[in-house]
C-alpha positions in Angstrom: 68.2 0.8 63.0 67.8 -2.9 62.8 66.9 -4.9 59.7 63.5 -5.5 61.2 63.1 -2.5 62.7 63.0 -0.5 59.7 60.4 -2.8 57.9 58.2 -2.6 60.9 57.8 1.0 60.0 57.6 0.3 56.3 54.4 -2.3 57.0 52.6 0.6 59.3 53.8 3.7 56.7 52.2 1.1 54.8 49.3 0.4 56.3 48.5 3.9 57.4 48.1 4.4 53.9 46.4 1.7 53.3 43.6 2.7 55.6 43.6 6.3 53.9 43.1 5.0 50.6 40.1 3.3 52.0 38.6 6.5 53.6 39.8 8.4 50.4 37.8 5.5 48.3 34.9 5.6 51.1 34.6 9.4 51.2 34.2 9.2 47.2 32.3 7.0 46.5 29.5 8.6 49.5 29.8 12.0 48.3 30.5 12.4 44.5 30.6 9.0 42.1 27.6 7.8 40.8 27.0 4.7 38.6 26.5 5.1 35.3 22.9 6.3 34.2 20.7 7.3 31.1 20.5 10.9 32.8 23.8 11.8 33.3 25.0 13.6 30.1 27.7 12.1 30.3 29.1 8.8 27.7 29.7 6.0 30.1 27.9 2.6 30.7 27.2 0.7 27.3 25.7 3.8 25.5 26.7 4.4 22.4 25.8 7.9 22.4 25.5 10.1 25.3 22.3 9.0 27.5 21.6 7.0 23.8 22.0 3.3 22.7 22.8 0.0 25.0 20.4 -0.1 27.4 18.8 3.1 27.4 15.5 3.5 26.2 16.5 7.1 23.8 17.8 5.5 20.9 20.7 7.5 19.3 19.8 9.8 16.2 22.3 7.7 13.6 20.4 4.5 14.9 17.2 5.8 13.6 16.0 6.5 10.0 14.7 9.3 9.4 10.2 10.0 8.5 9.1 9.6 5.3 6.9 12.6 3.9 5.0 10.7 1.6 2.7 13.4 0.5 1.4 17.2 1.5 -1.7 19.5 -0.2 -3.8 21.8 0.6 -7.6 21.3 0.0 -9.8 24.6 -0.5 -12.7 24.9 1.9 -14.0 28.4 0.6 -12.3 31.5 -0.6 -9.0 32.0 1.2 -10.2 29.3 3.8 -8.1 25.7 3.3 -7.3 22.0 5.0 -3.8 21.4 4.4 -2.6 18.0 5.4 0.3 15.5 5.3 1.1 11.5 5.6 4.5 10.9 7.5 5.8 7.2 7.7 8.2 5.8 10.9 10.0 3.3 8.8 11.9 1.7 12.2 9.9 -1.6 13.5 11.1 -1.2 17.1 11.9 2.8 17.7 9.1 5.5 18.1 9.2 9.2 16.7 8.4 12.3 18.6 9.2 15.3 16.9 7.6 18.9 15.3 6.9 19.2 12.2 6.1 22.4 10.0 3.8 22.8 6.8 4.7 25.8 4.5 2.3 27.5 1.8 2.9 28.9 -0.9 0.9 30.7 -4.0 1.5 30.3 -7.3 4.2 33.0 -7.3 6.2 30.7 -4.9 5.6 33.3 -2.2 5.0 32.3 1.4 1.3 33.0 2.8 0.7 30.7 5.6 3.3 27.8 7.7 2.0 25.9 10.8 4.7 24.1 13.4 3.1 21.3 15.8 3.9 18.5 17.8 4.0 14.7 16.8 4.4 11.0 17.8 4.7 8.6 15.2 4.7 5.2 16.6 7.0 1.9 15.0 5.9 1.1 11.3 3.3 3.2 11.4 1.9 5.8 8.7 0.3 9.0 10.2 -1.9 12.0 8.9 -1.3 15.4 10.3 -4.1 17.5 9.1 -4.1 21.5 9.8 -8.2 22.3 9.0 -9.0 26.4 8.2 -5.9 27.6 7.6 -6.9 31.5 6.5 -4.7 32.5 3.7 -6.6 36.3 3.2 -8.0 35.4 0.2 -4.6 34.2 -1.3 -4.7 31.0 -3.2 -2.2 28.3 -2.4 -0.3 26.4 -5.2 2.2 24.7 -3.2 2.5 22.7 0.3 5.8 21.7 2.0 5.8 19.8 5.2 9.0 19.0 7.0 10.5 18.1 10.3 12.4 20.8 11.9 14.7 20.4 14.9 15.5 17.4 17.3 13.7 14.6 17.2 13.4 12.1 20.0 14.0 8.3 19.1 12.7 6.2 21.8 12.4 2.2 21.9 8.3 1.1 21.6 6.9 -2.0 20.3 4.2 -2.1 17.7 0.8 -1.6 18.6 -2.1 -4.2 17.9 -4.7 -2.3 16.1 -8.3 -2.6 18.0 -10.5 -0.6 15.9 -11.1 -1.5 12.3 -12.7 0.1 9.4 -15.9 -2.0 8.3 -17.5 -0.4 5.5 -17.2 3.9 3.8 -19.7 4.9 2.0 -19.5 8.1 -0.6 -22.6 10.0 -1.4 -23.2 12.9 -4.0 -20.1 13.5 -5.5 -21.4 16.1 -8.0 -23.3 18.1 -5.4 -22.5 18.1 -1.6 -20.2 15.0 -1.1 -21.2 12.9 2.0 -18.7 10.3 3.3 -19.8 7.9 5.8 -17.7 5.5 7.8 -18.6 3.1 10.0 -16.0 1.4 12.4 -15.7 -1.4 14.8 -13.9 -2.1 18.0 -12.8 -5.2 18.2 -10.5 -5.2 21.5 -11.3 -6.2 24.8 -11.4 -2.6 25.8 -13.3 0.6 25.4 -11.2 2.8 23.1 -11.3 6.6 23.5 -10.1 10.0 22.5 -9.6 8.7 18.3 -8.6 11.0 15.0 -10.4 9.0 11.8 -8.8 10.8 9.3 -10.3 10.3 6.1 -7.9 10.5 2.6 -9.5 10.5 -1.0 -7.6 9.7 -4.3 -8.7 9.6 -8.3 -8.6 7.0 -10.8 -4.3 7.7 -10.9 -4.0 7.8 -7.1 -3.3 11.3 -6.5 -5.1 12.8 -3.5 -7.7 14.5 -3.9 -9.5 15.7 -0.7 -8.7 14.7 2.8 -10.7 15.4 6.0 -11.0 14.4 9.4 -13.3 14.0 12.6 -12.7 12.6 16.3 -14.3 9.8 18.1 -14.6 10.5 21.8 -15.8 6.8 22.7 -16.4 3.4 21.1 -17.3 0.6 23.7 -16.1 -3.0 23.4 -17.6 -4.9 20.6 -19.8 -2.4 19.2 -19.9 0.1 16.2 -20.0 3.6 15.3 -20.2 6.1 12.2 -18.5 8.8 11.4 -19.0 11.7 9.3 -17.6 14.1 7.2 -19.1 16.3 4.5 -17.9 18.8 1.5 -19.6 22.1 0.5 -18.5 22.1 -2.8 -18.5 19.1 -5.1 -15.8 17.2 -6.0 -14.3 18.2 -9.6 -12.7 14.4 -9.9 -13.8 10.9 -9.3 -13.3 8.9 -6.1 -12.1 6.1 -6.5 -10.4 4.9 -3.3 -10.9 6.0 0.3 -8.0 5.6 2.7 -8.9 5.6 6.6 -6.7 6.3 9.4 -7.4 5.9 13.4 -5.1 7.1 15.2 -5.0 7.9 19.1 -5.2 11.7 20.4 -2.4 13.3 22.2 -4.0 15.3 24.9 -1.9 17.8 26.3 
């Protein structure tokens, strides 16, 4: 076979495989590879994590840092009959917090009587009650609350919200008898606001919490105020002597 010849064959072997490769690639990339995504379980793109990090909105658990619990009690309503309640802080500026968390009670002989799981979003910076009202305990007495975060949370990129509603004035009535507590609020946005918690938090001359309550505020229109109110059977055994307020928005389900 001549010189030429045989490298006529090589450039079609050549070329035949050429144009295989292609369908191969073709067939491929029609029926089975797909770009990198957020979805995929699978590490790839720029995440850092899998489906985490880069340009995907989850943001990968050792990105985060972790809730603060900055406090937990129980307040007695009646006999056996308590609010318990919690503050949690988000300490990330630009990541949001969706998670359960789970209060424990105990009695003074450090045995369990009551625990409640639930469901929470805590958006960036942001400091947020969660408040359990008439927990039944049987006529137990609790000593002790825990509240924790339990299982996977969800770290997602958010922004900071701009706060619309605003606390204008609280005003605490007949502390030795049947405590009233008045608050009024504001919206200042350029929007109704609906579907509100106004969770109410009470400390002593030292700062420790004393009582905590809350309500809900189904409507407030643009530019106008409402009250809110919450009242105690029994009086209050310690001074007031600062009221916290929180407004946050309700997660309906």
């Amino acid at each position: 076979m001549s010189q030429w010849a045989q490298t006529r064959r090589t450039l079609i072997l050549l070329g035949i495989f050429v144009v295989l490769g292609l369908i191969a690639f073709a067939i491929y990339t029609f029926f089975f590879f797909s770009p990198p995504s957020c979805f995929d379980n699978i590490r790839n793109g720029n995440e850092e994590g899998i489906d985490c990090g880069g340009t995907c909105e989850l943001v990968c658990p050792f990105q985060a840092t972790e809730p603060n619990i900055l406090w937990s009690r129980a307040f007695k309503i009646s006999d056996g009959v308590y609010n318990i309640a919690g503050l949690i802080e988000n300490p990330n500026f630009d990541v949001k917090l969706d998670g359960t968390y789970h209060f424990q009670a105990y009695n003074q002989d450090n045995i369990l009587i009551s625990e409640v799981f639930g469901d929470v979003t805590v958006l960036p910076a942001q400091k947020k009650p969660i408040f359990e009202p008439t927990i039944n305990t049987g006529f137990q007495e609790i000593s002790r609350v825990f509240l924790q975060m339990v299982g996977e949370s969800t770290w997602t990129k958010a922004e900071q919200q701009d706060q619309t509603v605003f606390v204008t004035s609280r005003k605490l009535e007949d502390q030795d008898t049947e405590p009233k507590l008045e608050v009024s609020l504001v919206n200042r946005g350029i929007v109704p606001e609906r579907d509100l918690s106004i969770t109410a938090i009470l400390y002593d001359e030292e700062g420790n919490v004393t009582q905590s309550s809350q309500t809900f505020l189904e409507y407030i229109e643009r530019d106008s105020t409402e009250s809110v109110f919450y009242t105690w059977p029994e009086p209050f055994t310690q001074e007031v002597t600062k009221i916290d307020v929180f407004i946050n928005e309700v997660s309906l389900l």
